[in-house]
N, C-alpha and C positions, 0 to 999 in steps of 0.2 A: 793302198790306203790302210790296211790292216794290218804292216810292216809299221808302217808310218806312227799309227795311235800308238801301238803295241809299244817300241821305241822312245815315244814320247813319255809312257806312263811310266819305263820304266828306271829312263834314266834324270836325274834329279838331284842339286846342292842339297846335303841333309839339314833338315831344320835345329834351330838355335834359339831354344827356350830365352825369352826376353831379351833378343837381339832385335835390331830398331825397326823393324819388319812386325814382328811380335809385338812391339809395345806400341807402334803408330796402329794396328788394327784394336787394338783394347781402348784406346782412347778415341777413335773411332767409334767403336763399341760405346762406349761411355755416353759418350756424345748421343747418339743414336737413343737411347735406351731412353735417357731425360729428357731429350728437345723435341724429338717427333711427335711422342704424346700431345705433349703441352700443344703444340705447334699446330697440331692437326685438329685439337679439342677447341681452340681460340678462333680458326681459319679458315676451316674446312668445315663444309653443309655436313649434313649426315652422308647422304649419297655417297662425297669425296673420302669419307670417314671409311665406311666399306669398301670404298674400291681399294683404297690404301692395304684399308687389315688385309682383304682377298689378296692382293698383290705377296702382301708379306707372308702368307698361308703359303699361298702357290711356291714363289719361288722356294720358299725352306726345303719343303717337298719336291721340287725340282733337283736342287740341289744333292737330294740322293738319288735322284733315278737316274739322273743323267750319269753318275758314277758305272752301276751294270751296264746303264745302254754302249759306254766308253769301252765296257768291258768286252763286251759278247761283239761290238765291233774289231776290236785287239785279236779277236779267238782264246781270251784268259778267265771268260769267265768260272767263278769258280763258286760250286754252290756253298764251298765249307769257308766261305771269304764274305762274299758280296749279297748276299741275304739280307734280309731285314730285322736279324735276330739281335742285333745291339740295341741298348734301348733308345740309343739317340737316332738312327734310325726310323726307327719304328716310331717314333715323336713325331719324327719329319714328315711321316707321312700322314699320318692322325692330327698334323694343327690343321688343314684347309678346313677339318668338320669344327674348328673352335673361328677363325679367323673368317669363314667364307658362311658359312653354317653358321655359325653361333652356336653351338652345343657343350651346353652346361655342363655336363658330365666327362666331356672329354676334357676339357679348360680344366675341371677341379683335378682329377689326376694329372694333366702337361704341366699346371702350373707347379708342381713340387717335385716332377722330373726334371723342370724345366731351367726353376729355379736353385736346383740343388746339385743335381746331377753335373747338368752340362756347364754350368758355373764353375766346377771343378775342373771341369776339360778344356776351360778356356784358357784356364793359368795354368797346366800342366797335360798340354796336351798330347793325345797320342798318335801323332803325324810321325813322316820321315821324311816330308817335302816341307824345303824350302818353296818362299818368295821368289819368282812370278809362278810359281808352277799350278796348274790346276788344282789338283790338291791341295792345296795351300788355300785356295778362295773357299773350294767348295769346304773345307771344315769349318773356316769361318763363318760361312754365308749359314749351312746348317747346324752351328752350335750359335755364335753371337745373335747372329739374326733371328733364330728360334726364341732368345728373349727377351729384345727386344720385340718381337711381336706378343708376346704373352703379358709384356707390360702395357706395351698398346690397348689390346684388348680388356684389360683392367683398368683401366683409366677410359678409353673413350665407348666402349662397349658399357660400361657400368657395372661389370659384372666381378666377382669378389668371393676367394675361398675360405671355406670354414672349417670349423676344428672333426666337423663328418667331411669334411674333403681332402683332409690329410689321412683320417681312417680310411674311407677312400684310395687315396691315391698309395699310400702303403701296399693296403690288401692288393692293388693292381701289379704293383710291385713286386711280389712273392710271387703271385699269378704266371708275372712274366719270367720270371726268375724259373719258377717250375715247369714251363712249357718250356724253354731252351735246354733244360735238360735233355729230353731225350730226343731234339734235335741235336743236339752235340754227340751223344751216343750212335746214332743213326749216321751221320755225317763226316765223323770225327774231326769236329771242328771244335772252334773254342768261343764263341758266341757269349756275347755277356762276360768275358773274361771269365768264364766257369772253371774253366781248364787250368789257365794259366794266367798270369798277368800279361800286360800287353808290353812287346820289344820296349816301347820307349819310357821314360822316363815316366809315375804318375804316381800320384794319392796314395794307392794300390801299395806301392813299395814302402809305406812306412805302416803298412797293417798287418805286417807277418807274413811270415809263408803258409802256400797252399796248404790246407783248404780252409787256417784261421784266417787268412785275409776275406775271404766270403763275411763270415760270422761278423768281425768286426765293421766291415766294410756295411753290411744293413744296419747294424747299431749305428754307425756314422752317419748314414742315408735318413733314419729315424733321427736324428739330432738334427742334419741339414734341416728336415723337412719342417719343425719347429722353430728352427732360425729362420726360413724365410715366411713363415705363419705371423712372425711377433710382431713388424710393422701394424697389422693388423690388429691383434691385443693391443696395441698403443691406442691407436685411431678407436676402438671401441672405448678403452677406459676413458680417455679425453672426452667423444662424446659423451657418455653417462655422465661422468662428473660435471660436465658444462652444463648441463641440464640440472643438473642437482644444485 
């Protein structure tokens, strides 16, 4: 059996940024992101509302664990690879305490990881598996699915980030950024892309070389994080003035 996963994991058609594989999971995506909400907010009691988000918690965070557990089955696990030091990751593990939990403080940090970070990773992603291959669902299932469930829980949860939730979710940012450091040092691995950029094609490669793509790359991460805040400046100015 342990020939067998090993084999599986490692042979693989290399993936093909916006080939029809790529573009049926985005619209997919799409789909998912706008209808479930609506759908479940119209449909579904409260109960069914929570089991939904739960569902959608759990699996995201399945979705990376079952990756090491594939691993340490294979005999490949490797602790400078398969951690939980990326920050998409480490999301995946932290939505059940927003999606299952309901927990304010974790939702105001995922939603600006959620919606800025892994948004990035969905149109330039950094896989090397092709369609059908495992790798190929699980990035999906743990980047799209990650937000659509954060829209989810904004829309039927009721709950909603603020301009101290993007200081917030920043400051956690840095946080996380400084702790991979000297896992990276300790490991010599490349976590967080600290080291290097990732093999495949991303974002990453149009912000300079090591170690100015870091630099720009949080300015950027600060700009996302503003862009997907303004929806909300919108819906705030509208309401005030409608009252006025």
């Amino acid at each position: 059996m342990r020939e067998t996963v090993r084999n599986y994991l490692t042979n693989y058609e290399p993936f093909q940024t916006f080939d029809i594989y790529h573009t049926i999971s985005l619209v997919i995506f799409m789909g998912l992101a706008t209808l479930l909400p609506l759908y479940a907010k119209r449909n579904f009691s409260e109960k069914w509302q929570q089991r939904v988000g739960s569902a959608l918690g759990w699996l995201v965070a399945a979705s990376y664990l079952s990756w090491p557990t594939l691993e340490i089955i294979a005999g490949t696990f490797d602790p400078k690879l398969h951690l939980p030091f990326h920050l998409c990751r480490f999301a995946n593990l932290a939505l059940p305490l927003v999606m299952w939990k309901r927990n304010y403080l974790v939702y105001e940090v995922l939603y600006f990881w959620g919606l800025s970070a892994m948004f990035q990773s969905i149109f330039t992603p950094d896989i090397p598996q092709a369609f059908p291959h495992y790798h190929f669902f699980r990035f999906w299932i743990s980047h799209e699915l990650m937000i659509v469930a954060l829209v989810y829980a904004t829309v039927i949860y009721k709950i909603r980030p603020t301009l101290k939730s993007l200081r917030r979710s920043f400051v956690a940012l840095l946080l996380f950024f400084i702790i991979t450091i000297p896992v990276n040092l300790i490991l010599d691995a490349n976590y967080f892309w600290i080291c290097g950029k990732p093999p495949m094609p991303t974002i990453l490669d149009y912000m300079g070389p090591w170690p100015w793509y870091i630099v720009t790359g949080t300015a950027a991460a600060l700009i996302h994080f503003y862009a997907v805040y303004l929806p909300f400046v919108i819906i705030d100015w509208r309401k005030k003035n409608r009252i006025r």
